[in-house]
PyMOL Python script that loads the backbone (N, CA, C, O; Angstrom):
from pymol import cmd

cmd.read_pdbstr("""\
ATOM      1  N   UNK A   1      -1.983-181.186  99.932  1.00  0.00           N
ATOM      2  CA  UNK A   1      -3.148-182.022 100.044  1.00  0.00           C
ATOM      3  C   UNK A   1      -4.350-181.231 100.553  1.00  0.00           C
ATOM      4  O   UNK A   1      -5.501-181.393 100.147  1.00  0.00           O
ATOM      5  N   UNK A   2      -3.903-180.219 101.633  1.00  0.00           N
ATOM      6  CA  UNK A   2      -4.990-179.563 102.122  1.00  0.00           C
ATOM      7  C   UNK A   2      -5.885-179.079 101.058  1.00  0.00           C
ATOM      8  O   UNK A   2      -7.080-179.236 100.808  1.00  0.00           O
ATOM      9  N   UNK A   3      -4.718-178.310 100.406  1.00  0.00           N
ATOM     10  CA  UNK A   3      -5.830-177.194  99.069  1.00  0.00           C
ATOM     11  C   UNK A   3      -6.145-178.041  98.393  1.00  0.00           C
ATOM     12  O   UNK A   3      -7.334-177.989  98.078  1.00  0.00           O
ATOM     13  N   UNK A   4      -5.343-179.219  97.820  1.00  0.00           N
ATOM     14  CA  UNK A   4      -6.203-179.668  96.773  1.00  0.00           C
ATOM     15  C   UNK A   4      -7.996-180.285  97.251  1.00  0.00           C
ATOM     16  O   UNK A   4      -8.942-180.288  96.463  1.00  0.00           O
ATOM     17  N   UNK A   5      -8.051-180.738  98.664  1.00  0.00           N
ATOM     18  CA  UNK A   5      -9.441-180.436  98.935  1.00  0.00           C
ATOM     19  C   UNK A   5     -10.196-179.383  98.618  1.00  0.00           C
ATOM     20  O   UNK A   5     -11.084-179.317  97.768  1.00  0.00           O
ATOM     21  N   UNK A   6      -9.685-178.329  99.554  1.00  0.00           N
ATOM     22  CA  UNK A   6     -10.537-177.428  98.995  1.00  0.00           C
ATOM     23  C   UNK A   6     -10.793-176.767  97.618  1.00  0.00           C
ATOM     24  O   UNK A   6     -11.746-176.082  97.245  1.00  0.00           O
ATOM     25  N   UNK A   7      -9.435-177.248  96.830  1.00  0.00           N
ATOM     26  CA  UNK A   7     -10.215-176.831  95.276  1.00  0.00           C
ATOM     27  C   UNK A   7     -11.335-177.577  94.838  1.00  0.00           C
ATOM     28  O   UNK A   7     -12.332-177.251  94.194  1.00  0.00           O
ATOM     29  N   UNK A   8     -10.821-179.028  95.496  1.00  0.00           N
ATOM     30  CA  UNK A   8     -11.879-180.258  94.743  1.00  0.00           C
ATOM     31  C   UNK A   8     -13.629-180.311  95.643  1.00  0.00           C
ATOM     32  O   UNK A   8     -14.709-180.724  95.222  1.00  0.00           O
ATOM     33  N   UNK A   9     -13.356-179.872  96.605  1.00  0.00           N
ATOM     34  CA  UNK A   9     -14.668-179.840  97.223  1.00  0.00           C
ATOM     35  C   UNK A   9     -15.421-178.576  98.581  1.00  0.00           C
ATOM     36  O   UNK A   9     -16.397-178.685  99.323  1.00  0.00           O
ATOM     37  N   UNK A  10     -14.559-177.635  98.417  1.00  0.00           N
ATOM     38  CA  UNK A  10     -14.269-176.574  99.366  1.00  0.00           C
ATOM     39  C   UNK A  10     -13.881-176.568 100.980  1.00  0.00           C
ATOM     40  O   UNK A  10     -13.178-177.510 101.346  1.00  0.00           O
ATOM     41  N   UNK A  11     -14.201-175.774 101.793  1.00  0.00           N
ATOM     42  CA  UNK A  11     -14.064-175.734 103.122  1.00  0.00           C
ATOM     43  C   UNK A  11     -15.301-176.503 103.787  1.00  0.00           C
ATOM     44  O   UNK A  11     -15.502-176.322 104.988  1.00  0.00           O
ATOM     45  N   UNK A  12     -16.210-177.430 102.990  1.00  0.00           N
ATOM     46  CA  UNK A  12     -17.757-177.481 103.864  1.00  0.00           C
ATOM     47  C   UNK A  12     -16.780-179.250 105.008  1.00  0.00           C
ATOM     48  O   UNK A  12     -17.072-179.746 106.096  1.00  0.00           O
ATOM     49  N   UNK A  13     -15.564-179.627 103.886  1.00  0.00           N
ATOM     50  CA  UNK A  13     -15.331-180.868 104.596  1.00  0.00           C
ATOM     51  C   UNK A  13     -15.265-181.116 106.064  1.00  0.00           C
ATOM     52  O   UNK A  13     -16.029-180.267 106.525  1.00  0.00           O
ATOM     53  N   UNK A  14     -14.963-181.544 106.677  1.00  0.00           N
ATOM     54  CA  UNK A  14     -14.760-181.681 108.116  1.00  0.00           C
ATOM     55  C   UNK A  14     -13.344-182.491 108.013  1.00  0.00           C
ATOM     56  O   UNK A  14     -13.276-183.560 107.406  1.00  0.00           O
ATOM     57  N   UNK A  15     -12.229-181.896 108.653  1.00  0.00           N
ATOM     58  CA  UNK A  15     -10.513-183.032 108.812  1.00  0.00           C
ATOM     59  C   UNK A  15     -10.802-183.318 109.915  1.00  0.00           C
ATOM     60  O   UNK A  15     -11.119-182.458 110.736  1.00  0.00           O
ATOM     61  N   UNK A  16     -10.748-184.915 110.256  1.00  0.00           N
ATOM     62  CA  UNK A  16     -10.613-185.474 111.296  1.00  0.00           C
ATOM     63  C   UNK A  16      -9.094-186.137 111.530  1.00  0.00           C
ATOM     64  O   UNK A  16      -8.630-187.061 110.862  1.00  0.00           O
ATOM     65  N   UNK A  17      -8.290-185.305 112.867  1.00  0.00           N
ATOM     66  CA  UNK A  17      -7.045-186.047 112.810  1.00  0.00           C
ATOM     67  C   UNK A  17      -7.144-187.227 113.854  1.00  0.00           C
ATOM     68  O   UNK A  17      -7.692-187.267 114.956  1.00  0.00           O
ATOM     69  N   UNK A  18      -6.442-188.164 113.156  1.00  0.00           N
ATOM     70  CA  UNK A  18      -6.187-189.482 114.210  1.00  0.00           C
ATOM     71  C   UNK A  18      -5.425-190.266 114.251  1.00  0.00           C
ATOM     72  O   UNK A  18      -4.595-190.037 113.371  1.00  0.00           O
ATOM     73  N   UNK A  19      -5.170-191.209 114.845  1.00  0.00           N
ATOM     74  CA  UNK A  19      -4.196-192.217 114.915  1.00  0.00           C
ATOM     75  C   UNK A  19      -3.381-191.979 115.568  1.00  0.00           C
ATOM     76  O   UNK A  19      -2.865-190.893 115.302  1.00  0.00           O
ATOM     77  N   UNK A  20      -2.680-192.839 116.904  1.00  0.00           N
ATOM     78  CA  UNK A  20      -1.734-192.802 117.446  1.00  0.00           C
ATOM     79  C   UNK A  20      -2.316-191.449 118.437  1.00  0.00           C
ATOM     80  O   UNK A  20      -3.509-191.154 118.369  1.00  0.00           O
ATOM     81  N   UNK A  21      -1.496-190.770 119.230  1.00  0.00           N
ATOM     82  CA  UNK A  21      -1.512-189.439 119.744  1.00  0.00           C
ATOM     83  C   UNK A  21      -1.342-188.456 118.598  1.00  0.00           C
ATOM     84  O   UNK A  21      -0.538-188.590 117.675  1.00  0.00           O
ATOM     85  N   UNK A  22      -2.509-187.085 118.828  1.00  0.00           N
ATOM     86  CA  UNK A  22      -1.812-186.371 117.082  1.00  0.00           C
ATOM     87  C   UNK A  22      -1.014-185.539 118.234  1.00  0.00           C
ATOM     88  O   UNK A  22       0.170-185.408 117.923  1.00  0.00           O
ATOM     89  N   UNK A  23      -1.207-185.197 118.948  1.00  0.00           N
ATOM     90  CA  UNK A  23      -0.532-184.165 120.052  1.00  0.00           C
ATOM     91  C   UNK A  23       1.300-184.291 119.844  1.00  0.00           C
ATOM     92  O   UNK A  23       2.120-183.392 120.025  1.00  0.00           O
ATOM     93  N   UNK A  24       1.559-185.760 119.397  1.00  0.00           N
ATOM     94  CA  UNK A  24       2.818-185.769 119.896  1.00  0.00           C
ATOM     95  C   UNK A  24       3.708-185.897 118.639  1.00  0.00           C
ATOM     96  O   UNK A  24       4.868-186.306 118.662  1.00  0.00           O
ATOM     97  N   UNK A  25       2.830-185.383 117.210  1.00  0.00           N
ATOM     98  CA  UNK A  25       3.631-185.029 115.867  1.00  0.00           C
ATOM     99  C   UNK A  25       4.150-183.566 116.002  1.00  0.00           C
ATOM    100  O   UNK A  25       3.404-182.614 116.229  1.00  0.00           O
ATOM    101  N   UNK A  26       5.860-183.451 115.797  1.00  0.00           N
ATOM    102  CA  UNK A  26       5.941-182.398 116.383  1.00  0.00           C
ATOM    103  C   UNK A  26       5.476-181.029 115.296  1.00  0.00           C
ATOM    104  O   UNK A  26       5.614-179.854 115.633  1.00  0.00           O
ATOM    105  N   UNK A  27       5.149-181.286 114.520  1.00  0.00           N
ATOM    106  CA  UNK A  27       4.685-179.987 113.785  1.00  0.00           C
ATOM    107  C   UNK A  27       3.596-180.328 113.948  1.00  0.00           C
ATOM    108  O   UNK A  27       3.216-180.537 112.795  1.00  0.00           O
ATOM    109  N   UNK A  28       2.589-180.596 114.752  1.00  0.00           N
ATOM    110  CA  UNK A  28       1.078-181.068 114.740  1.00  0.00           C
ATOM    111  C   UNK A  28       0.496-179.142 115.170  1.00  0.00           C
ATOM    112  O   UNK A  28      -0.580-178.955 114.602  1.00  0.00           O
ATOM    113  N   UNK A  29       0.799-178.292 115.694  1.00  0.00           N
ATOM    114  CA  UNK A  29       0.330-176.959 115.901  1.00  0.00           C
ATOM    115  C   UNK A  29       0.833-176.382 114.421  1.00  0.00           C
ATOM    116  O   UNK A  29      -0.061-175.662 113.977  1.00  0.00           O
ATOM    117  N   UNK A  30       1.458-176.424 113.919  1.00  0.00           N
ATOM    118  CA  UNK A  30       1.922-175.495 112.326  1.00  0.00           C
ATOM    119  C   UNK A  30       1.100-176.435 111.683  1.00  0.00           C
ATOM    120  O   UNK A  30       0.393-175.745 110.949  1.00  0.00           O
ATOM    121  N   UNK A  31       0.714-177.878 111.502  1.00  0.00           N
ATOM    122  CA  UNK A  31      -0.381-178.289 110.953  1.00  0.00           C
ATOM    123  C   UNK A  31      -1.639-177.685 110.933  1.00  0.00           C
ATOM    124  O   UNK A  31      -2.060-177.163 109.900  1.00  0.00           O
ATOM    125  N   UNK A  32      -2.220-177.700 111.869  1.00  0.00           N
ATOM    126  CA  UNK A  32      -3.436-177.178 112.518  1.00  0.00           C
ATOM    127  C   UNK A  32      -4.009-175.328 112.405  1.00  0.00           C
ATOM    128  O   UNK A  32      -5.171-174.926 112.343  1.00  0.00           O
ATOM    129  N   UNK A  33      -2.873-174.604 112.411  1.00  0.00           N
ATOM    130  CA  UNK A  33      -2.538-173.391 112.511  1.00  0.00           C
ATOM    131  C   UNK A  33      -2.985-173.281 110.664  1.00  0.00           C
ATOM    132  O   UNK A  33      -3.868-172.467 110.393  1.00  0.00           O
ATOM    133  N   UNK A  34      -2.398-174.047 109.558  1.00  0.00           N
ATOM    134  CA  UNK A  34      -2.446-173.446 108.052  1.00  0.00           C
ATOM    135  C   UNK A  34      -3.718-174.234 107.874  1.00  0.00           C
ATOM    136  O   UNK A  34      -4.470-173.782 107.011  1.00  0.00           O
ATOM    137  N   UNK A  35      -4.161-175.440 108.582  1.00  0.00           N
ATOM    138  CA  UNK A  35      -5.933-176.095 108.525  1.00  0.00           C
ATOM    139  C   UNK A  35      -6.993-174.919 108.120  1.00  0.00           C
ATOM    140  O   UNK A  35      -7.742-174.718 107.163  1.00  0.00           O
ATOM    141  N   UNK A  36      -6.571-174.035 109.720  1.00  0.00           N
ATOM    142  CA  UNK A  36      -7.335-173.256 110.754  1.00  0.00           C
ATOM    143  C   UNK A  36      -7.589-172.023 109.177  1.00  0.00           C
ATOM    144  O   UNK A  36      -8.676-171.724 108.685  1.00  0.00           O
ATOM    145  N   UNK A  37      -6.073-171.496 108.676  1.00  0.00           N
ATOM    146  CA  UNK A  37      -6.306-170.740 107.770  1.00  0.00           C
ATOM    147  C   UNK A  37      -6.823-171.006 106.964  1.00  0.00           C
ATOM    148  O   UNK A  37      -7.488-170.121 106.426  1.00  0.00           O
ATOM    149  N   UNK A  38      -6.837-172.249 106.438  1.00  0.00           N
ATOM    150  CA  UNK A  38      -7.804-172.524 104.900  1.00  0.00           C
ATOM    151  C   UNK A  38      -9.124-172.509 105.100  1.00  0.00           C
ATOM    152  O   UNK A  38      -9.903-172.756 104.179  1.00  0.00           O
ATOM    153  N   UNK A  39      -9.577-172.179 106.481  1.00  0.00           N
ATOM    154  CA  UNK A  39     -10.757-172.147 106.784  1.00  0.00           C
ATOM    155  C   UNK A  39     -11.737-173.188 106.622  1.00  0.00           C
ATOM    156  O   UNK A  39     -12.882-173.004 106.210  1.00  0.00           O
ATOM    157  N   UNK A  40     -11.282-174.187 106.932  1.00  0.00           N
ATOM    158  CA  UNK A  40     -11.907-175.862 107.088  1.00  0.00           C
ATOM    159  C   UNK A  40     -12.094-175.813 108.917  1.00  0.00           C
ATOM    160  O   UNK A  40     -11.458-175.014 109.605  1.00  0.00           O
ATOM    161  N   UNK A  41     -12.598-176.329 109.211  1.00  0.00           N
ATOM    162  CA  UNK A  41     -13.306-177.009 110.593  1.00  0.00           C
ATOM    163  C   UNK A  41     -12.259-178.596 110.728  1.00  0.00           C
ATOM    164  O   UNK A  41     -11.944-179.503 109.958  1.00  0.00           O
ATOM    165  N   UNK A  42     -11.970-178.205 112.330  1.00  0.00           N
ATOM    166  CA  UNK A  42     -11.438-179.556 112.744  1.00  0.00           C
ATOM    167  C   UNK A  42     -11.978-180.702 113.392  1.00  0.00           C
ATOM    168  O   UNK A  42     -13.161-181.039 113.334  1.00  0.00           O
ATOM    169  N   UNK A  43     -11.112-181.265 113.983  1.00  0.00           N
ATOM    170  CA  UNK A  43     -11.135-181.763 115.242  1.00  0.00           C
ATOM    171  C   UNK A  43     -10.300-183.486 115.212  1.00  0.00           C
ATOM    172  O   UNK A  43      -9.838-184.088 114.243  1.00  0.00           O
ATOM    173  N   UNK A  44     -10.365-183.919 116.747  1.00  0.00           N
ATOM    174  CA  UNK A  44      -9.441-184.802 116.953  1.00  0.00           C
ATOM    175  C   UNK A  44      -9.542-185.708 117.736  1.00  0.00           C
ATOM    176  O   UNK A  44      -9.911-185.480 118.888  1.00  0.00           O
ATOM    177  N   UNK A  45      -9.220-187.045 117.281  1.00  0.00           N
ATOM    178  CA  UNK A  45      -9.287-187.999 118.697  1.00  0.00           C
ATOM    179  C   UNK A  45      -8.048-187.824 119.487  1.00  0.00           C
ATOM    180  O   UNK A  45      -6.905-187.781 119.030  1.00  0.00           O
ATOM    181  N   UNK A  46      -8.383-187.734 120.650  1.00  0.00           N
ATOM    182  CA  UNK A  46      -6.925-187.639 121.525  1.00  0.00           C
ATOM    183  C   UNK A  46      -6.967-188.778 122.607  1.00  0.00           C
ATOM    184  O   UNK A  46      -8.091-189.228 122.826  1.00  0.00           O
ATOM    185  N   UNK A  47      -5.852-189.354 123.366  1.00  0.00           N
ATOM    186  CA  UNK A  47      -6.246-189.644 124.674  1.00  0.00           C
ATOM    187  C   UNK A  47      -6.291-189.018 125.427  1.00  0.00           C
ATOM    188  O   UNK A  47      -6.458-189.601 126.498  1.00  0.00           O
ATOM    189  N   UNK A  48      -6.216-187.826 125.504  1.00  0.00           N
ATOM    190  CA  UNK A  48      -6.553-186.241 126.198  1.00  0.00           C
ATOM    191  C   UNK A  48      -5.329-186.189 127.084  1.00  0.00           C
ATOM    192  O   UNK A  48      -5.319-185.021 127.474  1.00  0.00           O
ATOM    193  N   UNK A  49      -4.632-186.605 127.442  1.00  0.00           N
ATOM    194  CA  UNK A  49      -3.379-186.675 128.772  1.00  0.00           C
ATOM    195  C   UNK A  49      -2.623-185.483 128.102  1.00  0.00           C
ATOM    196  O   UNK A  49      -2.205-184.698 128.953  1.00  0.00           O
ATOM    197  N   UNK A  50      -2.311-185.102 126.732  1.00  0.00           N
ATOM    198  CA  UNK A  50      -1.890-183.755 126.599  1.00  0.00           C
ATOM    199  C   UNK A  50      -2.705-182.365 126.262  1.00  0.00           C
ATOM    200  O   UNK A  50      -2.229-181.289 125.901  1.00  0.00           O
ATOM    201  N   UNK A  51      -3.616-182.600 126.414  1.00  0.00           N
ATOM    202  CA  UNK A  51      -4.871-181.593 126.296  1.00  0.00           C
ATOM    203  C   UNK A  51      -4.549-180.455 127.683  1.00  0.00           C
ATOM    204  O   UNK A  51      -4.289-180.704 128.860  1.00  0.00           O
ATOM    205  N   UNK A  52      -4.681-179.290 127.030  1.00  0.00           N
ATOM    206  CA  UNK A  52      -4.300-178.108 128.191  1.00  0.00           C
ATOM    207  C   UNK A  52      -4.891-176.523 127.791  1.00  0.00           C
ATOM    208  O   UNK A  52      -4.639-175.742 126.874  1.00  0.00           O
ATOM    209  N   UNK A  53      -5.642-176.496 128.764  1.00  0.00           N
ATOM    210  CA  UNK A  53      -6.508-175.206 128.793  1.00  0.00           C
ATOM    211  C   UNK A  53      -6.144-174.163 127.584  1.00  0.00           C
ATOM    212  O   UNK A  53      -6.985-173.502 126.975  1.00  0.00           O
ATOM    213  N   UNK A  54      -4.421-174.133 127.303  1.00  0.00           N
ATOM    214  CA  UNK A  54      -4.121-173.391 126.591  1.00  0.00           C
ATOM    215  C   UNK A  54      -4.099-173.846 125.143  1.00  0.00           C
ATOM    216  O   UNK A  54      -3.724-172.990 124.341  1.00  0.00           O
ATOM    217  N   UNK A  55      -4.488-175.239 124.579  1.00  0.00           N
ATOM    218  CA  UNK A  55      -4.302-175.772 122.789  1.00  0.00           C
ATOM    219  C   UNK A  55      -5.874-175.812 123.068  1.00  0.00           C
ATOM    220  O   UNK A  55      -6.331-176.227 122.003  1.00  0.00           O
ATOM    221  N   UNK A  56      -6.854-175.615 123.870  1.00  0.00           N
ATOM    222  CA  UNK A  56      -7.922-175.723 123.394  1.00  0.00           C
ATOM    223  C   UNK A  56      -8.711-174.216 123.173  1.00  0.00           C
ATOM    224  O   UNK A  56      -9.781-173.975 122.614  1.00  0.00           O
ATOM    225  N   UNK A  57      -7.598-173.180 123.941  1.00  0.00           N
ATOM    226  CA  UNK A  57      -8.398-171.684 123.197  1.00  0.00           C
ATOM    227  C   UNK A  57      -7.321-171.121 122.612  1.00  0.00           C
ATOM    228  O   UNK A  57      -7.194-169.942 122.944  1.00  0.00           O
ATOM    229  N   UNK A  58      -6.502-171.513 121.871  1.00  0.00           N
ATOM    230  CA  UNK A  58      -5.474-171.036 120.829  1.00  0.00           C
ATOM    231  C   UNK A  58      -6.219-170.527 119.835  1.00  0.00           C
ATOM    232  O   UNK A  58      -6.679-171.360 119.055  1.00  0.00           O
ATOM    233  N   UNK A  59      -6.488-169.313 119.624  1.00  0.00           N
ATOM    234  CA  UNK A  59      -7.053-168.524 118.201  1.00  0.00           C
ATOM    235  C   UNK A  59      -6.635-169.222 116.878  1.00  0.00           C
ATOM    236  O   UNK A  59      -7.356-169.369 115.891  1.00  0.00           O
ATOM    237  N   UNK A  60      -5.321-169.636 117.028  1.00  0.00           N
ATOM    238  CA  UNK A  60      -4.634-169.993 115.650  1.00  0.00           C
ATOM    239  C   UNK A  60      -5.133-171.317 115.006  1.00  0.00           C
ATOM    240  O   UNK A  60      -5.293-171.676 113.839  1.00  0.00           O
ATOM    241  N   UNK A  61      -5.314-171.893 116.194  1.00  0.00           N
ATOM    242  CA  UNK A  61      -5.559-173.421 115.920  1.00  0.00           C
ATOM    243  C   UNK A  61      -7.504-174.488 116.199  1.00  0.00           C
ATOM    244  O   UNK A  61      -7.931-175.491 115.626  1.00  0.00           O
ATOM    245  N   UNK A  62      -8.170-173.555 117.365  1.00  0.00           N
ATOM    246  CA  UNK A  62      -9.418-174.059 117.765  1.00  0.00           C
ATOM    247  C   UNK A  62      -9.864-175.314 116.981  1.00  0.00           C
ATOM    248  O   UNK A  62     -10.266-175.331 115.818  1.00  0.00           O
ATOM    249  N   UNK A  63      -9.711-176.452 117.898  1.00  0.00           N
ATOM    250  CA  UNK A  63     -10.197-177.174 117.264  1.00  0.00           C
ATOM    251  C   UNK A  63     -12.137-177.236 117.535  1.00  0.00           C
ATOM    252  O   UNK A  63     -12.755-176.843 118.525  1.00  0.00           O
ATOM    253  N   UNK A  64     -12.550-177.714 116.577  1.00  0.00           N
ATOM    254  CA  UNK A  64     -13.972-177.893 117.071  1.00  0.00           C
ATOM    255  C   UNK A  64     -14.492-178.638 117.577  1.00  0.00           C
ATOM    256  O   UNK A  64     -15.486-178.437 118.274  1.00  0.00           O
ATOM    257  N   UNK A  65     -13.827-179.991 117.315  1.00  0.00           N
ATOM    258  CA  UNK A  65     -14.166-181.090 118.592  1.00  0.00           C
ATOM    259  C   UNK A  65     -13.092-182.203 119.003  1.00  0.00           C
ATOM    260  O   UNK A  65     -12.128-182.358 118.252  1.00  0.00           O
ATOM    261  N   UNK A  66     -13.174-182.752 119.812  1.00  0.00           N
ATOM    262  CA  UNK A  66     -11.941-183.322 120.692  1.00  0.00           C
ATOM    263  C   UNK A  66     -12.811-184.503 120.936  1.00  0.00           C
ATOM    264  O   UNK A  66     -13.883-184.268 121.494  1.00  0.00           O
ATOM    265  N   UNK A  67     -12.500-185.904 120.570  1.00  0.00           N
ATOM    266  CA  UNK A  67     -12.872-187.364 120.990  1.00  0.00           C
ATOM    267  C   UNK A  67     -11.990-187.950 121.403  1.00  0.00           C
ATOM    268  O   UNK A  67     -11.037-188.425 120.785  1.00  0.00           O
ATOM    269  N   UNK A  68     -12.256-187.980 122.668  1.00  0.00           N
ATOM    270  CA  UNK A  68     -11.282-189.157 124.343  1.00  0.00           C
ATOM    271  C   UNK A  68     -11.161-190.618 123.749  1.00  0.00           C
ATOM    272  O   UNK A  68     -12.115-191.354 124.000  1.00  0.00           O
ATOM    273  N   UNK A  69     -10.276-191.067 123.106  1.00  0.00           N
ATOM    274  CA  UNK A  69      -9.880-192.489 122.990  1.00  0.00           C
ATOM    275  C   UNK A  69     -11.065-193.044 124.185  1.00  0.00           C
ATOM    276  O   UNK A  69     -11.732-192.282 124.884  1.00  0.00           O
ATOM    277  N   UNK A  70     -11.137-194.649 124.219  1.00  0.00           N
ATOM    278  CA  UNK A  70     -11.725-195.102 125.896  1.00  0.00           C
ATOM    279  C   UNK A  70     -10.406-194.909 126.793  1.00  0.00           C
ATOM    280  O   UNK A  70     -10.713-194.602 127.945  1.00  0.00           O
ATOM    281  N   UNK A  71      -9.211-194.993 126.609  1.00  0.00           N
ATOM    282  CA  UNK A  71      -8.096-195.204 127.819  1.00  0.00           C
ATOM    283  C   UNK A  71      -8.496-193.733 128.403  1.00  0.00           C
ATOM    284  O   UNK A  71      -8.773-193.601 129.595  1.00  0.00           O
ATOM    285  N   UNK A  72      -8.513-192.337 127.240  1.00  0.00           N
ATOM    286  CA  UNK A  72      -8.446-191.264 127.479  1.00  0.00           C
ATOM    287  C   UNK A  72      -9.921-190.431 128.434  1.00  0.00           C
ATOM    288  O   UNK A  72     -10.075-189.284 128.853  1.00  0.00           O
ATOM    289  N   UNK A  73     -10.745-191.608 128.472  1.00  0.00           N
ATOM    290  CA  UNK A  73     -11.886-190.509 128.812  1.00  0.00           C
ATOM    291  C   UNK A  73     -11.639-189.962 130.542  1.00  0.00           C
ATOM    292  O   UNK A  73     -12.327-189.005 130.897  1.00  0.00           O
ATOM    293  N   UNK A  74     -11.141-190.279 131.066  1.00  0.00           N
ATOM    294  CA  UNK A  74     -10.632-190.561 132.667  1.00  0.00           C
ATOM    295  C   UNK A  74      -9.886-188.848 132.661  1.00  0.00           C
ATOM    296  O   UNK A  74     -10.382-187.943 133.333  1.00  0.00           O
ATOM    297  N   UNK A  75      -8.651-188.656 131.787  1.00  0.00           N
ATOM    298  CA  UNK A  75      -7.995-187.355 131.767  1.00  0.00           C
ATOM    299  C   UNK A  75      -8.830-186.533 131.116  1.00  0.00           C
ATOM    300  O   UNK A  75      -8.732-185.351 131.444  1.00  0.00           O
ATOM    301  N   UNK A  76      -9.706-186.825 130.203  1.00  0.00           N
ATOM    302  CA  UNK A  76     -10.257-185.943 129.189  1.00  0.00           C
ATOM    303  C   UNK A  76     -11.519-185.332 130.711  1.00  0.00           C
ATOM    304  O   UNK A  76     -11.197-184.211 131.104  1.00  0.00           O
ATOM    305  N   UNK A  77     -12.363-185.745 131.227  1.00  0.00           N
ATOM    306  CA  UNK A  77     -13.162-185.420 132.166  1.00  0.00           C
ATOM    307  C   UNK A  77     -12.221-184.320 133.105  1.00  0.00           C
ATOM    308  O   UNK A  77     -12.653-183.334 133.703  1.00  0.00           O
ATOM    309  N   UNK A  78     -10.668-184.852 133.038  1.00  0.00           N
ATOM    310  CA  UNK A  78      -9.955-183.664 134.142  1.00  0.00           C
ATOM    311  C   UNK A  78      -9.564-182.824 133.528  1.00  0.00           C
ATOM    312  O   UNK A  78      -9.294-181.828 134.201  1.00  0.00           O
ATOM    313  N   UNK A  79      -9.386-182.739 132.477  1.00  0.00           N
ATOM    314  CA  UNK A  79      -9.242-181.934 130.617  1.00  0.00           C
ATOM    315  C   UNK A  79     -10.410-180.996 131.056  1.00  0.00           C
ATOM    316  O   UNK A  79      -9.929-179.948 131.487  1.00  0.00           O
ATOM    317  N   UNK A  80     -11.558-180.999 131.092  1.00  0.00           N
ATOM    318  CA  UNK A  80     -12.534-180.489 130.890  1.00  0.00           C
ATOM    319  C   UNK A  80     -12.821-180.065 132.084  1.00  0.00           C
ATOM    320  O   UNK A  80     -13.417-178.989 132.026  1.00  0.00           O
ATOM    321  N   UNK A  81     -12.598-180.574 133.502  1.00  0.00           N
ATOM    322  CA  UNK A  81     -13.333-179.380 134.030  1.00  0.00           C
ATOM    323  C   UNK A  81     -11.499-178.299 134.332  1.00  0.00           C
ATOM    324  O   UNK A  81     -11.467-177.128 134.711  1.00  0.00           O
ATOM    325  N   UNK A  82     -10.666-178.880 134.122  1.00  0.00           N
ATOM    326  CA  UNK A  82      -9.716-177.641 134.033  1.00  0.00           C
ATOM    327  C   UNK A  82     -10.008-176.444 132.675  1.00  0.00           C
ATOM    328  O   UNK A  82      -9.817-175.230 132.752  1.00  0.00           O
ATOM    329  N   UNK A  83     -10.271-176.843 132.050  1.00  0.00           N
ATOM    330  CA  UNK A  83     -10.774-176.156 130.880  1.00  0.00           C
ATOM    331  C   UNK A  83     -12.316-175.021 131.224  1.00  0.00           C
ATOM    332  O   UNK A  83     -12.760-174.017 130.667  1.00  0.00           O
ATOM    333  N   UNK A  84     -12.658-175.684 132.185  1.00  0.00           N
ATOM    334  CA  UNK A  84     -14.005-174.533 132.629  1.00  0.00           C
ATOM    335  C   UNK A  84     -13.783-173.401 133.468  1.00  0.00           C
ATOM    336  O   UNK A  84     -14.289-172.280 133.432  1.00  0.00           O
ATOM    337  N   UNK A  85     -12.527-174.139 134.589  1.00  0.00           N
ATOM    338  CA  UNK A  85     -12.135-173.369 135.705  1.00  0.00           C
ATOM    339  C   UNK A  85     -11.152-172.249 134.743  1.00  0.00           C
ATOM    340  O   UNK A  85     -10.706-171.334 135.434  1.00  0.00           O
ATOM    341  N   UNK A  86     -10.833-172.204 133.553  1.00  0.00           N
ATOM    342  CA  UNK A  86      -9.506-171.755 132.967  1.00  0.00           C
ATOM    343  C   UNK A  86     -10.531-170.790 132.121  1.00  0.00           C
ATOM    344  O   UNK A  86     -10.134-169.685 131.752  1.00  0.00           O
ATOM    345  N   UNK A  87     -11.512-171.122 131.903  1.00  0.00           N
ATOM    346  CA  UNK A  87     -12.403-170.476 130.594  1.00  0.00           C
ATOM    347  C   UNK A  87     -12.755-168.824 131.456  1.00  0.00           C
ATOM    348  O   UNK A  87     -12.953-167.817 130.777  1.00  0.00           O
ATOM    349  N   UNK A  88     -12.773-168.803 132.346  1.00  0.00           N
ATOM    350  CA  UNK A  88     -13.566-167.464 132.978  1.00  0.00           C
ATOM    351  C   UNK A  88     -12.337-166.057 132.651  1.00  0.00           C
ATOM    352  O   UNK A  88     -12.535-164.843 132.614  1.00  0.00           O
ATOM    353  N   UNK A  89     -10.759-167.060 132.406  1.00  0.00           N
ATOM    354  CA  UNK A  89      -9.891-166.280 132.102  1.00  0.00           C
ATOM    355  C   UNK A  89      -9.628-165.370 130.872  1.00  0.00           C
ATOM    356  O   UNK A  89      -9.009-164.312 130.766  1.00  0.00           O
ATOM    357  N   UNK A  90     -10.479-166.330 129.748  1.00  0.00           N
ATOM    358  CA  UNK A  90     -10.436-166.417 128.637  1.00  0.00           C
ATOM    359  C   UNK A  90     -11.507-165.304 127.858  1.00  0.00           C
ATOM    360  O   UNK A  90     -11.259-164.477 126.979  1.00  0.00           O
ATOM    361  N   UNK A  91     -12.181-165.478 128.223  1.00  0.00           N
ATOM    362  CA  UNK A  91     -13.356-164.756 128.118  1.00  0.00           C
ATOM    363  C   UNK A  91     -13.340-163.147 128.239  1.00  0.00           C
ATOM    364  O   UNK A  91     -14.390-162.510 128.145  1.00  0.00           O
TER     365      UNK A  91
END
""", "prot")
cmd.dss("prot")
cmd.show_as("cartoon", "prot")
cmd.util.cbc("prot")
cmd.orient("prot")
């Protein structure tokens, strides 16, 4: 399905994953990982409670943007500033 997008309309699309938690499909990183290669742009609604310094600077996978369900915006704010304190590592 992936490629046949990009044959039918290239990499300019944007995949938005959603529904349910995507975090907790267990091939959801080997998803994301052959996305990442077809060279399409992501991103995801999460309720952020599995969001971790380390799936948000994964080379393989970067998503480009991350949307906090409303239940999620509470962890996603502790998502994020762990993600700042974690970024100086990264860098």
């Amino acid at each position: 399905m992936i490629r046949d997008i990009k044959e039918n309309f290239g990499t300019q699309v944007f995949i938005a994953v959603t529904g349910g938690e995507p975090l907790l499909y267990d091939k959801f990183f080997e998803l994301m990982e052959f996305v990442h290669d077809e060279e399409f742009r992501w991103g995801m609604t999460s309720n952020a409670t599995l969001i971790t310094p380390e799936l948000l600077f994964r080379p393989d996978v970067k998503p480009v943007k991350i949307v906090p369900m409303k239940n999620g915006a509470r962890a996603m704010r502790f998502t994020v500033g762990i993600m700042k304190k974690m970024s100086r590592e990264y860098v």
